[in-house]
C-alpha positions in Angstrom: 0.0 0.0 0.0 3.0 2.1 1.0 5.1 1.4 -2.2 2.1 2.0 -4.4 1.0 5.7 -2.8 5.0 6.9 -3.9 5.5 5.5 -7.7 5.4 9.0 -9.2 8.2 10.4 -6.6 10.1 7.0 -7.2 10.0 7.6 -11.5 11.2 10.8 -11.2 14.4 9.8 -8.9 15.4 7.0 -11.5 14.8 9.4 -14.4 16.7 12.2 -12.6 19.6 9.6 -11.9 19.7 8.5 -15.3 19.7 12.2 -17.2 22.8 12.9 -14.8 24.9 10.0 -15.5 24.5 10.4 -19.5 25.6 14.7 -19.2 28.6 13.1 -17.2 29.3 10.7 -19.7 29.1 13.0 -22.6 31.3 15.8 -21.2 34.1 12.8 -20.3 33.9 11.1 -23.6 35.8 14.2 -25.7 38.8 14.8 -22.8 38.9 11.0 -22.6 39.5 11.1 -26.8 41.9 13.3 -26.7 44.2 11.6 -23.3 44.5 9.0 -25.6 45.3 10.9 -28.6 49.4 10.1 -28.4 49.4 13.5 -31.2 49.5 15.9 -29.0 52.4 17.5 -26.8 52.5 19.5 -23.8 55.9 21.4 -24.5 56.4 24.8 -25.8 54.6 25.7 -29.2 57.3 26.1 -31.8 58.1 25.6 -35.5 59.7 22.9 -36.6 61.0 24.6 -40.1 64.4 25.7 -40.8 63.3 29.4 -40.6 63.1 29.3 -36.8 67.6 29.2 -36.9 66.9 32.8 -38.5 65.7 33.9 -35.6 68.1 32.6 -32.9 69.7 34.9 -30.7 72.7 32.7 -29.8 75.9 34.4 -30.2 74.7 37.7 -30.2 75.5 40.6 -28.2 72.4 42.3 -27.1 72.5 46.3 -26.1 70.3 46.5 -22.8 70.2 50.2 -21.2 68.7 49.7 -18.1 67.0 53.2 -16.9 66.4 54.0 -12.8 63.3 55.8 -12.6 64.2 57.5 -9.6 67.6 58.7 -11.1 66.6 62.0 -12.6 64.3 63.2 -9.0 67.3 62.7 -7.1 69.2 64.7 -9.4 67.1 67.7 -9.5 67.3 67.4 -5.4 70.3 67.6 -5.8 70.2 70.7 -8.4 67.9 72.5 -5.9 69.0 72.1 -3.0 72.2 74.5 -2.3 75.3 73.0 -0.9 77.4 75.1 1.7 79.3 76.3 -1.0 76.7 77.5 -3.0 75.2 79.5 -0.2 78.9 81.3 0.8 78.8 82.2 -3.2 75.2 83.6 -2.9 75.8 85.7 0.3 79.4 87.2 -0.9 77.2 88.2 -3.7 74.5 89.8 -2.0 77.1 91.7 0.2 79.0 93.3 -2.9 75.8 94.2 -4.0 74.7 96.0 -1.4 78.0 97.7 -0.9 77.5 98.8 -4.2 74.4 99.9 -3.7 75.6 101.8 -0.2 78.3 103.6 -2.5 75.8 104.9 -5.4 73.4 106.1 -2.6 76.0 108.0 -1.3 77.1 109.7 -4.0 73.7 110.6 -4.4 73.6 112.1 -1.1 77.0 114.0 -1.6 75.5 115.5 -4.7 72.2 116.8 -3.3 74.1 118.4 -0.4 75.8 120.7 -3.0 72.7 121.8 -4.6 70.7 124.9 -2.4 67.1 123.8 -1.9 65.1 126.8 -1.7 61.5 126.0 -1.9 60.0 124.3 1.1 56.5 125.5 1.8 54.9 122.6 0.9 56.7 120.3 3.3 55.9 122.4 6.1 58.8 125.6 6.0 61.0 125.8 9.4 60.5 129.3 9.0 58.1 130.5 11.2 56.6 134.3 11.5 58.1 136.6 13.8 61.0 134.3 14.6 64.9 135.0 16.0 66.3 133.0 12.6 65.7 135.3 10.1 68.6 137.2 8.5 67.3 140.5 7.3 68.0 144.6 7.7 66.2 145.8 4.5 63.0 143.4 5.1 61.7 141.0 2.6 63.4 142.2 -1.0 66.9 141.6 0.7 65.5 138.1 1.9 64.0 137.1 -1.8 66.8 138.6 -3.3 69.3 136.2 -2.0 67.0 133.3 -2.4 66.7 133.9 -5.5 70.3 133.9 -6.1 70.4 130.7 -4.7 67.8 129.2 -6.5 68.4 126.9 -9.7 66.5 127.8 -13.3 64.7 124.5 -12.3 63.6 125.2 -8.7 62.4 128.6 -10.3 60.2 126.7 -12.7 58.2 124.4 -10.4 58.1 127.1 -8.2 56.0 129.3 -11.0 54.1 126.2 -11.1 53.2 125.5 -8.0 52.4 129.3 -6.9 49.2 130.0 -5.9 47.3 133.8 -6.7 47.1 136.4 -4.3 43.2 135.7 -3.9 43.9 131.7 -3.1 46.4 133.0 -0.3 43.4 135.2 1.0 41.2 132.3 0.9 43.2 129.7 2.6 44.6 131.9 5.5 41.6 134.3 6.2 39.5 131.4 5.6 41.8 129.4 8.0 43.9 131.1 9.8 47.0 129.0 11.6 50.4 129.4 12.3 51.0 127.2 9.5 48.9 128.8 7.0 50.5 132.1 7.7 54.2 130.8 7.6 53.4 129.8 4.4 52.8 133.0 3.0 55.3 134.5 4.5 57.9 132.3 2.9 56.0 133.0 -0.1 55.8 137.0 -0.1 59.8 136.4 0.5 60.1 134.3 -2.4 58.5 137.0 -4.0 55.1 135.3 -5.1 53.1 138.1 -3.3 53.6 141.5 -3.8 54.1 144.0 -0.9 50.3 145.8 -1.4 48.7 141.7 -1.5 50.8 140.5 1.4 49.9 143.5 3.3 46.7 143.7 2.3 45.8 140.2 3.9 47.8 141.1 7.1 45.8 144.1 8.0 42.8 142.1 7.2 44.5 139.8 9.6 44.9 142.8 12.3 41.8 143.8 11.8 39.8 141.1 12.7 37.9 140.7 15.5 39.2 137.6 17.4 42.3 138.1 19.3 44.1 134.9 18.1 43.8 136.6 14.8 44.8 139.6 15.5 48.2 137.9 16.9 48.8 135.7 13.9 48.6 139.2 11.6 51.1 140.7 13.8 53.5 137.8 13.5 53.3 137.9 10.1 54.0 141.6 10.1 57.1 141.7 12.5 58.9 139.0 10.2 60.1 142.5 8.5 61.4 145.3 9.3 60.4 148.1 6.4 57.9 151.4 6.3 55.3 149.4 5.0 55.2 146.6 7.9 55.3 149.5 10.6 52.3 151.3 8.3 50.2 148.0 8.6 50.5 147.6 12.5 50.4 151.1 13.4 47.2 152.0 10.9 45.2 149.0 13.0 46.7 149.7 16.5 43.9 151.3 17.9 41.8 148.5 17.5 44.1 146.1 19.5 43.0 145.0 23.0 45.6 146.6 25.7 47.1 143.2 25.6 47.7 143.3 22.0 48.8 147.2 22.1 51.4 145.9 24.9 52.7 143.4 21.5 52.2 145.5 18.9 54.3 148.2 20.6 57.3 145.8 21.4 57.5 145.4 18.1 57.7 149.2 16.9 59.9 149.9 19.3 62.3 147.8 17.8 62.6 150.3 14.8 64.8 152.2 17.0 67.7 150.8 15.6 70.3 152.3 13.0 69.6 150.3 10.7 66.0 150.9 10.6 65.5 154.5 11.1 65.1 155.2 7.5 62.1 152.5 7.6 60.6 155.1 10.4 61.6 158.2 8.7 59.2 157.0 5.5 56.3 156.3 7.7 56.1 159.7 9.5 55.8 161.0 5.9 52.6 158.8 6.1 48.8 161.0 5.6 47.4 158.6 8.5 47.4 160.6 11.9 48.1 157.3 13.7 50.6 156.0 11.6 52.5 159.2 12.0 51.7 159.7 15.5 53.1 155.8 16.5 56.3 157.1 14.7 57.1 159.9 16.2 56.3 158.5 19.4 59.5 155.7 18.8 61.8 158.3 17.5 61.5 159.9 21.1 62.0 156.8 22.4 64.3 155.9 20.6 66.1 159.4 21.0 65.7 159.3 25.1 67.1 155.7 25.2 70.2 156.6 23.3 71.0 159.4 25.4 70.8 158.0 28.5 72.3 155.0 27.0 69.7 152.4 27.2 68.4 150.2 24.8 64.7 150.0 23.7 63.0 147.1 22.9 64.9 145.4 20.4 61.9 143.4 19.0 63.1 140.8 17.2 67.2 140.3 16.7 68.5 138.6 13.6 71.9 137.1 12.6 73.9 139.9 11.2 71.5 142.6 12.8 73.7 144.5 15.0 71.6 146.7 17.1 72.8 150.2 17.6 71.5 153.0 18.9 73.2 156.7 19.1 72.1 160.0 19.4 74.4 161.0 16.1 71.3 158.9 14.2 68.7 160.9 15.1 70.1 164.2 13.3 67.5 163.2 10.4 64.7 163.6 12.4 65.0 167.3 13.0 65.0 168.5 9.9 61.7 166.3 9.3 59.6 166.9 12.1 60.2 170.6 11.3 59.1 170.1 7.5 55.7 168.6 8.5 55.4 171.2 11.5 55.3 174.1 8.9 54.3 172.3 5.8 51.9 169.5 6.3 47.9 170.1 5.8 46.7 168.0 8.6 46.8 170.0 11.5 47.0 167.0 13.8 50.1 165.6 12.1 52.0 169.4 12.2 51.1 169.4 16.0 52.5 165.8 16.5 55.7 166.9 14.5 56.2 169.8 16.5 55.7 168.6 19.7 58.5 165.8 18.9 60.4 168.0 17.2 60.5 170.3 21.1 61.8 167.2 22.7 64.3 166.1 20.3 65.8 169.6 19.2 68.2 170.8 21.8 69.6 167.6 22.0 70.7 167.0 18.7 72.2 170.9 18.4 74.1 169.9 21.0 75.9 167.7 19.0 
């Protein structure tokens, strides 16, 4: 009953069985064939014609050139990378060279120290208004004068470029008005850029102005120089000064009491203004009264070369003036001011 229920599962195992041994049997039957095939010969594939001797390389000498890969990076190490040697070269090299260099810059130097530089208002001038290192007696023509001479025809020429016009100097120091501003113009009226009626035309502006700070930087300005028109410009705005200012201002007239600067004065009291005239003969007493008792008045500012002397001999001049305008001049206030400076001055230059 058992065997009967599984004949279909039992058919298909002997079928299977029998389909497996005939595949076997037909792969085996061609590698069988050929084993016994005695034909065939395991050993190297080669001709068996005469023409293989052509090709045999017994006795000959083959050329072989073997080539390291790594050869030519080791070389160009070696290339690159400086030895001791090399780097003693290199650095003796670099030494001469800047010893050369040292040398030519030198020279340069040496030549530029023989040449006079004379414009330097751009770079900020050392000058500065109203100072002690100023060489002058004649005021600013004797100053520009000797620049001038100094100059080259090539300073001259960038100078005439770089000038500025009377009306940019008003704008830059009315409109700002600094030390540096006004040093600046005052190296340039000495250089001869500004004439005497601009330069002094923005100082009194200068003198004239209200604030006090302003007021100084005019009179600094004006006391760089020593000539009729300088003393004109602070004397013609002296009654506007504070008392503080007047106390300045005077120092610095004063200082026209000096041989060398009497003719300066002289030209001023020829002046139509009253207080122009007035300021000036008040210095010429002064200045007469200090020399005969042998005093000194103030100085105002000294410069190199500027001897200061005072005598009484100097003031011989100033007689025959103050008795011109006395009789001849059409203000009335001016021929009393003469007058009475003439009365204190008189008897003691007859005397002489």
């Amino acid at each position: 009953m058992k065997l009967k229920d599984n004949k279909l599962e039992i058919a298909i195992l002997v079928v299977a069985a029998i389909l497996i041994g005939g595949v076997g049997n037909l792969f085996k039957a061609p590698v069988q064939k050929a084993l016994q095939n005695s034909d065939i010969s395991f050993e190297m594939i080669r001709p068996k014609s005469v023409l293989a001797a052509l090709f045999d390389l017994g006795g000959r000498e083959v050329s072989r050139n073997y080539v390291n890969p790594f050869g030519n990076k080791k070389a160009e190490d070696k290339a690159t990378t400086p030895n001791a040697e090399d780097k003693t070269k290199q650095a003796a090299a670099a030494a001469a060279k800047t010893a050369a260099k040292k040398a030519e810059d030198k020279k340069a130097d040496a030549e530029k120290k023989s040449e006079t530089e004379v414009r330097v208002v751009d770079a900020g001038p050392g000058f500065k208004a109203g100072s002690d290192d100023l060489s002058t007696g004649a005021g600013a023509g004797a100053v520009a004068q000797a620049g001038a001479g100094a100059a080259t025809d090539k300073a001259n020429k960038e100078a005439d470029k770089n000038a500025m016009t009377a009306n940019q100097w008003r704008s830059l120091v009315l409109g700002q008005p600094t030390k540096e501003n006004v040093n600046k113009m005052v190296v340039a009226f000495m250089e001869q850029e500004l004439t005497d009626a601009e330069f002094y035309g923005i100082v009194k502006e200068l003198l004239q102005n209200s604030n006090a700070e302003t007021q100084a930087l005019g009179l600094s300005a004006a006391s760089t120089f020593y000539t009729a028109t300088a003393f004109n410009t602070v004397a013609s705005s002296y009654k506007g000064f504070s008392a503080d200012m007047q106390t300045k201002a005077m120092a610095y007239l004063l200082g026209y009491a000096n041989a060398g600067r009497l003719s300066a004065l002289a030209s001023s009291l020829k002046s139509s203004d009253v207080e122009v005239v007035n300021l000036a003969a008040q210095v010429v007493v002064k200045g007469y009264n200090s020399a005969k008792e042998g005093t000194a008045t103030s100085q105002g500012n000294r410069f190199r070369g500027d001897a200061f002397t005072n005598a009484l001999g100097n003031y011989t001049q100033f007689v025959t003036l103050f008795t011109e305008l006395s009789q001849n001049s059409q203000s009335s206030e001016i021929a009393s001011i003469a007058n009475s400076a003439l009365s204190q001055i008189q008897s003691g230059v007859a005397s002489l």
